[in-house]
N, C-alpha and C positions, 0 to 999 in steps of 0.2 A: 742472654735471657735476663730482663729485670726479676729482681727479687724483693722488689716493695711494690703494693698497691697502689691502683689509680685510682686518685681523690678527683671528683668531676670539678670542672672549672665554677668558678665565682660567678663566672655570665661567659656571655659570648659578642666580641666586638665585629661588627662588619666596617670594612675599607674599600668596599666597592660592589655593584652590582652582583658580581655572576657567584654561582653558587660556592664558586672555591675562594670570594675575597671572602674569608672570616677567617677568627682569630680564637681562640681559648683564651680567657685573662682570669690569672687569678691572683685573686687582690694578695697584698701583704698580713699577714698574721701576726697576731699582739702587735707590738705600737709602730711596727714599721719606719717607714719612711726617710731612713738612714744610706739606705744603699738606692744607685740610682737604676730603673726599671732596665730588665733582661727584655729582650726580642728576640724568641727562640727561633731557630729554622728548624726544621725537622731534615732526617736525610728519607734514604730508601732507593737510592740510584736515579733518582729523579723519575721513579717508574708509578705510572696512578694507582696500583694498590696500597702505594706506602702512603698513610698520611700522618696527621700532628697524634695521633689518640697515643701512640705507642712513647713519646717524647711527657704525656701527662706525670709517670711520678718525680722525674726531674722536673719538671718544672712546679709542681706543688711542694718538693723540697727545700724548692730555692726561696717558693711563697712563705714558706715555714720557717726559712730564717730570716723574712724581712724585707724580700723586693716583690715589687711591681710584675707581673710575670705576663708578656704578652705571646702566645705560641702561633705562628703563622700557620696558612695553609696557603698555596699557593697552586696555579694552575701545573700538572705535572701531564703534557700532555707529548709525546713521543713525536719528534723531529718539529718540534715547536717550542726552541730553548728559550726564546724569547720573550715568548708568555711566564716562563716563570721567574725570568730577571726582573722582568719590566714590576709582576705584582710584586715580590720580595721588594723592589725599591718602593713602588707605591705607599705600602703598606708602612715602612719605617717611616718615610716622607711623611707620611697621619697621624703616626702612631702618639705625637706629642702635640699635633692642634687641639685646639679648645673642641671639650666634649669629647676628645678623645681618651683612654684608658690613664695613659702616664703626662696626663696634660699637667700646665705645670713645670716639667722637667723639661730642660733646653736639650738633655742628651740624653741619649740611654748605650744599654752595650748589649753589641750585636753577638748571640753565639749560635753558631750551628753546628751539626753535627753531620758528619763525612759527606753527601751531597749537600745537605742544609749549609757544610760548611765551606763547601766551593760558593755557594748562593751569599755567605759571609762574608767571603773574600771577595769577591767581586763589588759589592756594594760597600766597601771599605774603600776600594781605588777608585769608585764612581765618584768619592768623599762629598757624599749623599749628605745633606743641612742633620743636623740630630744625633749622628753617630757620634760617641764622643772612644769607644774602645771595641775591639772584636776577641771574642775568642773563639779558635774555629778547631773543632774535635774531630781528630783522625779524618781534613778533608780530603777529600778531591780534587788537590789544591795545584794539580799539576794535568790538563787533561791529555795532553801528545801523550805522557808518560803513561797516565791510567789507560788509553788506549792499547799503546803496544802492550800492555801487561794484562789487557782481554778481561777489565774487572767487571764481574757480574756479565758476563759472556755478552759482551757485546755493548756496556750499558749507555758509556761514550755515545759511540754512535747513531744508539738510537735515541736516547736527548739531542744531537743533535744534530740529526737526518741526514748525516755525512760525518765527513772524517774532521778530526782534531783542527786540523793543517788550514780547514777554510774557515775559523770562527777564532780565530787567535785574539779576537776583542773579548772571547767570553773564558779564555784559559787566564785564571790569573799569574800564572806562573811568565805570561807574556805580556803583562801591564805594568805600567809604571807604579813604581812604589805606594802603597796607604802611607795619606798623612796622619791616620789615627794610629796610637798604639795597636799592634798585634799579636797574638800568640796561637802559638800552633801548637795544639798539646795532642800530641802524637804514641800510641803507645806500641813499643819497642815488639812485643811479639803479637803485633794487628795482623792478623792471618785473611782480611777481608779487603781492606786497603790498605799497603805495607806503608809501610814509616819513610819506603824511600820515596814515597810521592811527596810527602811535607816536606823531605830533604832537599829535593830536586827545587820547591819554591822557596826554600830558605836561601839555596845557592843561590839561583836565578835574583834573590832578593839582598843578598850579600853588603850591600853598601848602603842601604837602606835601616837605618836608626832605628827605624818604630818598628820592626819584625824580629820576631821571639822564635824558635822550634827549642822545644821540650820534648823530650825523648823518654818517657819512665820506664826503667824494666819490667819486665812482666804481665803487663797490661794489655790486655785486645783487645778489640775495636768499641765492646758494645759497653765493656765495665765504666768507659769515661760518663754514660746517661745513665747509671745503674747508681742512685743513693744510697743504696746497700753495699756497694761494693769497695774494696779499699784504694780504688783511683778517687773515691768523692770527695777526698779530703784535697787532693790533687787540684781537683778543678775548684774547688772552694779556695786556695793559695790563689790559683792563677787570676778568678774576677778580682779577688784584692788588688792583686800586685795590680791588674791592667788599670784598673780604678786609681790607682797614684800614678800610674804612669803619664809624665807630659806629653801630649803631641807633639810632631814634628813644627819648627817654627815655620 
């Protein structure tokens, strides 16, 4: 449960026709322009009643200490996982053209949260032009494993209208390494997506330089988008760190 208010976005950017390409942006507070623009994903299981409105006081937080805040919204439509890869790629791919929100900026950093953050990770190993860092919060970062472990009764499968086992292009846990830096910031008692999902992609990810798993105790799933909460000092370390973090050469 947040416990800080939603401050309504700055404006609203469209990246494409249908009614789900738009975005929430809000702009930076006092003189900004120091830190480079956030692209938020939203999670919700990847189910259509989840969308970006609930992601608003994190991301008005982050506006309020300085960056560019772009919040997606993407098609989330059940055994059609494609539609919501394909817009999340679109969407970053724009989000830095001219007349676009963080135009100007060659890069920005991708964060999502538990679905939003599987949608994270994936377009980190697409090494999509513009990303330059990810950070992905308590994802979904492993789908064979979020299957067997029946999260959100079913939720796997119905994103993507079959089992785990025949979309292994869309589990990152089965893609070849991000060449941008990454972090998994994972909290230790997530009682919604457990910790051993980011574990199982850090293993699977093991030889690979640019991948982080962070583990805090005490933390559950929802306090990492909660700026009230005392994981936000957490996630405020972690865009640092990832923002000095070199790429893979």
């Amino acid at each position: 449960m947040l416990t800080r208010a939603a401050r309504e976005p700055t404006e609203q950017w469209r990246y494409g026709a249908l009614p789900d390409h738009v975005a929430d942006v809000f702009a930076p507070q006092g003189q900004g322009g120091g830190w480079p623009p956030v692209v938020l994903v939203h999670g919700g299981f990847w189910r259509p009643e989840y969308d970006r409105a609930h992601l608003r006081p994190f991301a008005a937080a982050l506006s309020d200490r300085g960056h560019l805040v772009v919040s997606l919204e993407y098609r989330r439509t059940p055994g059609a996982p494609d539609d919501a890869v394909d817009d999340v790629l679109e969407a970053i791919r724009r989000v830095t053209d001219v007349d676009a929100p963080a135009s100007g900026w060659r890069q920005v950093q991708v964060i999502g949260h538990s679905a939003g953050g599987h949608l994270a990770l994936l377009a980190s190993a697409a090494a999509v032009d513009g990303i330059g860092s990810c950070l992905a919060l308590a994802p979904v970062a492993d789908l064979a494993l979020a299957e067997r472990l029946d999260l959100d009764g079913g939720a796997v499968g119905a994103f993507l209208g079959g089992p785990a086992s025949a979309r292994p292009d869309l589990d990152p846990s089965r893609l070849p390494p991000p060449h941008v830096p990454v972090t998994l910031l994972h909290g230790a008692d997530d009682d919604v997506v457990p910790l051993t999902v980011s574990q199982s992609y850090g293993a699977a990810m093991t030889a690979a330089m640019t991948v982080r798993v962070a583990a805090p105790p005490r933390i559950g799933h929802f306090a990492l988008i909660d700026p009230a909460s005392p994981a936000w000092i957490l996630v405020l370390d972690e865009i640092d760190a990832l923002t000095r973090r070199p790429a893979a050469p």
